[in-house]
C-alpha positions in Angstrom: -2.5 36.0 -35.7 0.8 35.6 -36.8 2.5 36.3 -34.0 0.2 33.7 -32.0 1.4 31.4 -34.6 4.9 31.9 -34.3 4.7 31.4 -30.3 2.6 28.2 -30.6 5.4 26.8 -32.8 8.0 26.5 -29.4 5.4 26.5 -27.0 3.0 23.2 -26.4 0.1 23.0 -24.0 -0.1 20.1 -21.9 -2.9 17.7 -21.0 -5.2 18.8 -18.2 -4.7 16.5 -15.2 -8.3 16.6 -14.4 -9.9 15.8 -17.5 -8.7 13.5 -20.0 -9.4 14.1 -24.0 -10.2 11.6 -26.2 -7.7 10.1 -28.7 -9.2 10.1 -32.2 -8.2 6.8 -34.1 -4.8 7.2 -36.3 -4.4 10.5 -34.5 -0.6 11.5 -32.9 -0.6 9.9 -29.3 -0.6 13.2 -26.3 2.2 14.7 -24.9 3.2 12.9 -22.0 2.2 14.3 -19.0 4.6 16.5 -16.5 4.5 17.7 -12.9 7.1 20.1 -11.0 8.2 18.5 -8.3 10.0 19.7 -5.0 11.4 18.3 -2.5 12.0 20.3 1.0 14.6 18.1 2.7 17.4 19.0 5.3 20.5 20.1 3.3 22.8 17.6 4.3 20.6 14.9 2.9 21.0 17.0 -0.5 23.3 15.1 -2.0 22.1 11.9 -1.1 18.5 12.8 -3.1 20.3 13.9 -6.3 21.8 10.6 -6.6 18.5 9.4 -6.8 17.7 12.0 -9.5 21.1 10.9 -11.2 20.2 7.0 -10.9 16.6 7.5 -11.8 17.8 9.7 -15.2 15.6 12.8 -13.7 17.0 15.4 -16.9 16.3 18.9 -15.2 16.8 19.2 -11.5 18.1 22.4 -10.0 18.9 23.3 -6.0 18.6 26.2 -4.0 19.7 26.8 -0.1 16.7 27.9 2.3 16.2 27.8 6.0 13.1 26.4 7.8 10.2 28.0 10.1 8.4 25.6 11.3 7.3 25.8 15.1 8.9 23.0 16.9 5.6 21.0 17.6 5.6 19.9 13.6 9.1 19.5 13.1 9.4 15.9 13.2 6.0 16.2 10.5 6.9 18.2 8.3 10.9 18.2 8.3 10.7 22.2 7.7 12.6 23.3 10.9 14.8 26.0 11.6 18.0 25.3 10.2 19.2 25.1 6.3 17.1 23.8 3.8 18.0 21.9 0.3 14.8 23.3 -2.2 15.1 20.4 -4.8 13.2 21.2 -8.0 13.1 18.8 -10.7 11.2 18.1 -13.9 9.5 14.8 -14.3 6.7 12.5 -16.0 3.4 12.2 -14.0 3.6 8.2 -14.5 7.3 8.6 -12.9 6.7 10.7 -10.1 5.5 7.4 -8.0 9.0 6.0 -8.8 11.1 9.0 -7.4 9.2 9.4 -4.8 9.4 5.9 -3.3 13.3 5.7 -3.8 13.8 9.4 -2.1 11.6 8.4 0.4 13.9 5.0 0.6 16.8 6.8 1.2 15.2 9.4 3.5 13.3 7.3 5.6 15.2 6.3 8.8 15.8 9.7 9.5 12.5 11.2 11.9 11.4 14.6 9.6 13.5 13.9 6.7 11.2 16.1 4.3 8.8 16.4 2.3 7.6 16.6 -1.2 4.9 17.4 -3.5 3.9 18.2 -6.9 2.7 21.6 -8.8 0.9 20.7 -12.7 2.2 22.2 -15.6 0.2 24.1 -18.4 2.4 24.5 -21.1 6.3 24.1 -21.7 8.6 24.7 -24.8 8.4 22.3 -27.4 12.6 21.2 -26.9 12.1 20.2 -23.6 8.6 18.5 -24.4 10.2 16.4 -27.2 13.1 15.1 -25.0 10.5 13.6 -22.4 8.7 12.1 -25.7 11.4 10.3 -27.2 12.1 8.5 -23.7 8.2 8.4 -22.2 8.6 4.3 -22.2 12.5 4.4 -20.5 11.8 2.6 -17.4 9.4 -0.5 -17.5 8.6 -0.4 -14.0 6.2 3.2 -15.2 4.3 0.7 -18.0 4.3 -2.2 -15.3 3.6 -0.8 -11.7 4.4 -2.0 -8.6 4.3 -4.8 -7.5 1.4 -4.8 -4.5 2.2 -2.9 -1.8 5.1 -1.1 -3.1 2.8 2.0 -4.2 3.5 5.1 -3.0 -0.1 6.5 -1.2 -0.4 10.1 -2.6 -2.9 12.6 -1.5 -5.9 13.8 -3.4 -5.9 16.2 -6.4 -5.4 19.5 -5.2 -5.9 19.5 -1.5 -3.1 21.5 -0.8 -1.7 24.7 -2.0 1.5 26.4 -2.6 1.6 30.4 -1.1 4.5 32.0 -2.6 5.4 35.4 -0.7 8.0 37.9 -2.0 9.1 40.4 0.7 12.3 42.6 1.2 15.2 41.0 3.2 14.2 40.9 7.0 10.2 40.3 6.9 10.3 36.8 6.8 10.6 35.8 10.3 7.4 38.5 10.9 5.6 37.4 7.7 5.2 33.7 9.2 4.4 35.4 12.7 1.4 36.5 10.8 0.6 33.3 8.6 0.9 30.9 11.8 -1.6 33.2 13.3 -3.8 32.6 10.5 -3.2 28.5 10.7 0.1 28.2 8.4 2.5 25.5 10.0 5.8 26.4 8.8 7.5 27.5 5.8 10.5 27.6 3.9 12.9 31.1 3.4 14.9 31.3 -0.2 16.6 34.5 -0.4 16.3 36.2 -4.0 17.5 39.6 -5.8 14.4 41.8 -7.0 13.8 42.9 -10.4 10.9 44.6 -12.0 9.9 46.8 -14.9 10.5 50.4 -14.4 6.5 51.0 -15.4 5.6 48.5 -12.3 7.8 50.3 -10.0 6.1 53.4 -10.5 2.9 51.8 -10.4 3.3 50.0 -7.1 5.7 51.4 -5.3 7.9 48.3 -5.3 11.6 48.9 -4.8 13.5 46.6 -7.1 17.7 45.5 -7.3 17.4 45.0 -3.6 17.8 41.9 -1.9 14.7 40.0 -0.8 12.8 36.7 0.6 10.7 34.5 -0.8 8.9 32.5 1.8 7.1 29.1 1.0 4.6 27.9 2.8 2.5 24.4 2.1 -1.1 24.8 3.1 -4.3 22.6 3.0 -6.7 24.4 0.8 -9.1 25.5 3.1 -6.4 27.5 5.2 -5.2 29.2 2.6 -7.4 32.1 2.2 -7.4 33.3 5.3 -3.3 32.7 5.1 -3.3 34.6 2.0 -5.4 37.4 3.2 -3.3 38.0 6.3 -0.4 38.2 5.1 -1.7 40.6 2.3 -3.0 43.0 5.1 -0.3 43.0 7.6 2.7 42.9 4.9 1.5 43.9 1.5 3.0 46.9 -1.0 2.0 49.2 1.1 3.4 47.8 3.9 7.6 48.1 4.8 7.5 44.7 3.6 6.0 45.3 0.1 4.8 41.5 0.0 3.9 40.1 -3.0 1.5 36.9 -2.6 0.5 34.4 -4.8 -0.5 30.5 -4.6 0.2 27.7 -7.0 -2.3 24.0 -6.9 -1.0 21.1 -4.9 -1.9 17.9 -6.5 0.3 15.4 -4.4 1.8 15.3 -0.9 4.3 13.0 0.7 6.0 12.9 4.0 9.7 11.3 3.4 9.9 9.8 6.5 6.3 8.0 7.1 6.1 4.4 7.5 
């Protein structure tokens, strides 16, 4: 108990995004609510979206080099072609998520598969980081005073897509998304990575760790991504050359960057 004490004390849950909990009168108002949210864009627009960030005062935003996969049929969709990638990551209030993504999407747009972007919910943070997005929840008026109409920004519904995460030694990329196409994936996103793992795990699956390896993103609509996910799993799983690792994270909202 104590230790569960201890933990709660820098670590605070945060309200569900599907069902909203009552206030009691006189009680401390919620936490504010806060997404993940990435943004897939060609790296040479890189720049050009973290001066959004920097004008819009996102606080955490972090940027990693990939390279696209996408079959050239989707290209001009989906933005995620074969050549480098900017992974944009950044930290933000739900109520300002609308706001970013219309001025990235302002920036982005005259350019034909700019990118695209979408949002992953958050269960629980540490209480620092939590506080700092308190003490500015009301910063920008336009969040407490919408849009004017038509200025919205047209988001898809809760969780109708998903994010499959894959984590496979350096060179199984290129086959892993042979396999997830076959199984209706339509592109994807390579980050290479450095593996670690606990020596226990290593001896438990096999997995070879220290050595360099790719983590492959792949945006799905929900109902593909079982069969995606199972694929993959049997064609390039631990006990495969591969020794995939697969996972999937909820998609709550999808944008193009470049649709009118």
């Amino acid at each position: 108990m104590a230790k569960k004490s201890v933990l709660s004390k820098f670590i605070s849950r945060l309200p569900s995004q599907q069902h909203s909990v009552p206030v009691a009168e006189n009680s401390p108002p919620p936490p504010p609510s806060l997404k993940l949210l990435f943004f897939i864009v060609d790296w040479h627009h890189a720049n050009s979206v973290s001066n959004v960030f920097v004008a819009e005062k996102v606080r955490f935003h972090f940027i990693s080099k990939g390279r696209g996969t996408a079959s050239s049929d989707i290209l001009d969709l989906l933005g995620i072609g074969a050549n480098d990638k900017a992974v944009m990551i950044c930290l933000e209030q739900a109520v300002g998520i609308p706001i970013l993504m219309k001025e990235v999407r302002k920036i982005l747009k005259p350019y034909a598969g700019a990118g695209i972007a979408f949002t992953v919910p958050l269960s629980a943070i540490n209480d620092p980081i939590l506080l700092i997005f308190k003490q500015s929840i009301h910063k920008n008026e336009k969040i407490a005073t919408g849009y004017p109409e038509g200025e919205g920004v047209t988001m898809a519904n809760e969780f109708s897509h998903d994010l499959i995460l894959s984590i496979v030694n350096q060179g199984y990329s290129e086959e892993l998304m042979n396999t997830a196409r076959a199984a209706g994936a339509t592109g994807g996103t390579v980050i290479s990575a450095r593996g670690q793992a606990h020596e226990g795990a290593v001896k438990f699956f096999g997995v070879s760790v220290q050595d360099e390896k790719e983590i492959v993103i792949i945006l799905t609509n929900r109902e593909k991504k079982v069969p995606i996910m199972q694929a993959i799993c049997e064609a390039h799983g631990l006990n495969s050359e591969a020794q995939g690792i697969v996972f999937s994270l909820p998609v709550d909202d999808v944008l193009g960057l470049s649709f009118e």
